[in-house]
Every structure is written in structure tokens, then in C-alpha cells.
N, C-alpha and C positions, 0 to 999 in steps of 0.2 A: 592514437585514440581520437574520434569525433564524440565529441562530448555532446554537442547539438547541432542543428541543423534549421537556417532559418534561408529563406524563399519564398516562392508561390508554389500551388498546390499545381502541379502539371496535369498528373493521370492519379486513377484509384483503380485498383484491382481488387480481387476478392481479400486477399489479403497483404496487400504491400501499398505504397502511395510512392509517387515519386517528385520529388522535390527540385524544383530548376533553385536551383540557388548562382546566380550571375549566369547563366548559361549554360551552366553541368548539372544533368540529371543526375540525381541521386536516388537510387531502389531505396526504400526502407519498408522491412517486414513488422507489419502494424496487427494487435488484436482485432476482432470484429466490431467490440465496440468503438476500439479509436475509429475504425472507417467510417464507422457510422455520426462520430461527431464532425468526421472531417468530409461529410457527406453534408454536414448545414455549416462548415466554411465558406464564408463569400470569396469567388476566385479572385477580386481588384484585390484582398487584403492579405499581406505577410503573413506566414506561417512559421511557429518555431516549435519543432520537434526536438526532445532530451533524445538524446541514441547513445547504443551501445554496439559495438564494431566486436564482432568474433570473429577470428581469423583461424582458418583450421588448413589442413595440407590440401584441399578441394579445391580450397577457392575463401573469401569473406564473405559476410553477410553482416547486413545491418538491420537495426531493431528498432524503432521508434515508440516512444510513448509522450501521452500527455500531457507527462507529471513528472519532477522529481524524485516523489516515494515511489511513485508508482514502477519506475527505475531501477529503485532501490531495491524492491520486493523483487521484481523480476530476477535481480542478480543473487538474491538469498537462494531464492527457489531453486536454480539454476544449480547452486552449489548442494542440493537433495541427491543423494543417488537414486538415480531412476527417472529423475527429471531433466529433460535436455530444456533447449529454449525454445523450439519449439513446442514442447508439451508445457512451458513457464507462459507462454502465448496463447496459450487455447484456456488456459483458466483464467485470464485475463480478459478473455473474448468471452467466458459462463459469467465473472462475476464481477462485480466491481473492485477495486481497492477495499474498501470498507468491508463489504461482506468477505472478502478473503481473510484479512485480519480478524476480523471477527469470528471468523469459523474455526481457524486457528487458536485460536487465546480461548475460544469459548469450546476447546476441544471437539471438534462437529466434523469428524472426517466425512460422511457421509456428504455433507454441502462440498466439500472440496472434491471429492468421487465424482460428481455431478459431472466436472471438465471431462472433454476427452482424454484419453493416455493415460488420465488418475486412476488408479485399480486401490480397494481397500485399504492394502496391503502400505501403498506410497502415499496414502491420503495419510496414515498415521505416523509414517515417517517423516510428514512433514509439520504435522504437529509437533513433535516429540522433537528437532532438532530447530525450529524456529519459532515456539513458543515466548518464549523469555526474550527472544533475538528483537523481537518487534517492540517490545515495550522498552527495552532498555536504546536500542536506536530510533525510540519516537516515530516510528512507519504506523502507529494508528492513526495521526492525525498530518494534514499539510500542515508545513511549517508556518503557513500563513496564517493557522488557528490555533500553533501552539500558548500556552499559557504563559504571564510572566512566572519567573520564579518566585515559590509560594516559601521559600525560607525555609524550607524542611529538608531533611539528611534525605540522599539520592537516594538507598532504601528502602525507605518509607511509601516514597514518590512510586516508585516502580513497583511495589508490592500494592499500594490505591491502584496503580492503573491497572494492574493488571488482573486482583480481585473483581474489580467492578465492569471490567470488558467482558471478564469470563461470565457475568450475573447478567450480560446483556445490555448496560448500560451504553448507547453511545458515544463516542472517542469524544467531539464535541462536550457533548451533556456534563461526561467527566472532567474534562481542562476547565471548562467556566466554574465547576462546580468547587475544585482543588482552589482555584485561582479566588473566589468569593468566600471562603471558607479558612482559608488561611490563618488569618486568626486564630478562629476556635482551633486550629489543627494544631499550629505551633503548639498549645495548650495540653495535648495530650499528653499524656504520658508512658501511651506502646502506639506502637504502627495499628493492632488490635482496635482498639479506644478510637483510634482516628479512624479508622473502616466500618466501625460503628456510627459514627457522626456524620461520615459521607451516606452512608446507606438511610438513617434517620431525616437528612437537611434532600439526598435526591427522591424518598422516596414520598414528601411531605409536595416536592416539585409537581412530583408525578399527579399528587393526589386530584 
């Protein structure tokens, strides 16, 4: 398994980059939008791509992304029937991280249709089998903004997150918002009562 891959940017194609890492290129099969970030990389500076290596009776191929969750999401998707990696690649390439999670938890198959290979049909199969998956392995937000722990039964935690993603609420918006609010939340006395007081304290935010 190549977990990641760090080097200079050699070549970009429509959809792959290749990576000199000591002197070995390395293919890796990139969304449209990574090309496009690794389109305003400076060539003097090191590049480190997260990858994932599929190995099938053809031949391997490899997968790059920019991110860890981003990673992560790829390989849920992957595991949808109807969804290969390639087709996990082309809604990578329609939408961001965020918006994909988002569309999911906020039940929105139509934004997920949008991708190529998505047909109705596979947009709701991938609500339905990775709804709950995202919030309970924390893929709404990078780990570099997740929140400290707010002292509240896991539960709780995951039924806030994922009430207030599906109402629209920002992954961000929501981790600051659990994480400042702790207190009062500890205080409740249903998960209920505490989704009340997050909806009350974000949408006083908003006002």
C-alpha cells in the first residue's frame, strides 16, 4: 500500500499528475479540481499527495487527493454499489468535500446527480448507506478544525452533528459552536433540549 507520495510536480494531464519522487515517476489519477490547485503549485516546492493504490487483474492504478478526509470519502464511496473510483473521482472533480458531505447528510441527491456516472437512482444509494457513516467518522470536517471534546455522551454529539448539517448549518459553524456551548449543553437533560439551544445560541449567530 502507498499511503502518500511526496516529490516535485513533474507533468499534469487532464486527469492524472505525475510525481518524480528521487527520480521515479509516479502516475497518480487526480479529480479536476486537484489539477487545478496543483495548477497554482510552485514547481521549486515539494508536493505531498495522500494516495490510494487499487490493484485489479489489468494492471494498478493509483489515486491522489489533497486531503485525508478527502481520502477517506473517496474510499466510502467506492464501497456504494454502482460506484467505481473512477465514477468516486468525477464527483470529486463536480464538488468539493464539503458540499459532498453536505448533500448527503442534508439528503440532496440531486446535488450529488450533478457528477458524471451519478444517475438518480445511485445518488440515493449513497445517501442511504453513508448518511450516518460521515458523521459518526467525523469526514464533515478536517481534523485540523475538529473541536475539543465538549464532555457530552458520543450520542448526543453525533445526533447535534448531524441534525444541524442536515438544517444547513456549516461543519465549521457547528464544531465552534458545540465546543463554546458546552456548558449549557452538559446542562441538558435530552439530546432534544441540547438541539434546541444549539439552534437558539446558532441562529442568534446568524442573526
Amino acid at each position: 500500500m502507498i499511503a502518500f507520495l511526496s516529490g516535485k510536480l513533474a507533468q499534469l494531464t487532464r486527469d492524472s499528475a505525475i510525481l518524480d519522487v528521487n527520480g521515479v515517476g509516479y502516475e497518480v489519477r487526480i479529480s479536476e479540481r486537484t489539477r487545478l490547485t496543483l495548477l497554482e503549485h510552485p514547481e521549486t516546492e515539494p508536493l505531498t499527495l495522500t494516495t490510494h493504490l487499487i490493484v485489479r487483474e489489468d494492471g494498478m492504478e493509483l489515486f491522489g487527493f489533497m486531503s485525508a478526509p478527502e481520502k477517506d470519502l473517496f474510499l466510502l464511496l467506492t464501497k456504494v454499489s454502482s460506484v467505481g473510483p473512477r465514477t468516486a473521482l468525477n464527483v470529486f472533480s463536480t464538488l468539493s468535500l464539503e458540499e459532498i458531505v453536505r448533500a448527503i447528510v442534508s439528503n440532496q441527491p440531486k446535488v450529488l446527480s450533478a457528477a458524471p456516472g451519478i444517475g438518480a437512482k445511485t445518488a440515493q444509494r449513497i445517501i442511504l448507506e453513508l448518511r450516518e457513516k460521515l458523521v459518526k467518522l467525523q469526514l464533515a470536517l478536517p481534523a485540523s478544525e475538529a473541536a475539543e471534546d465538549p464532555g457530552l455522551p458520543a450520542d448526543w454529539i453525533e445526533e447535534l452533528e448531524l441534525t444541524l448539517l442536515a438544517l444547513g448549518f456549516a461543519p465549521e459553524e457547528i464544531q465552534r459552536a458545540i465546543s463554546e456551548q458546552a456548558p449549557l449543553l452538559q446542562e441538558q437533560a435530552s439530546v432534544d433540549d441540547a438541539i434546541r439551544l444549539m439552534l437558539s445560541r446558532l441562529g442568534s449567530t446568524g442573526s
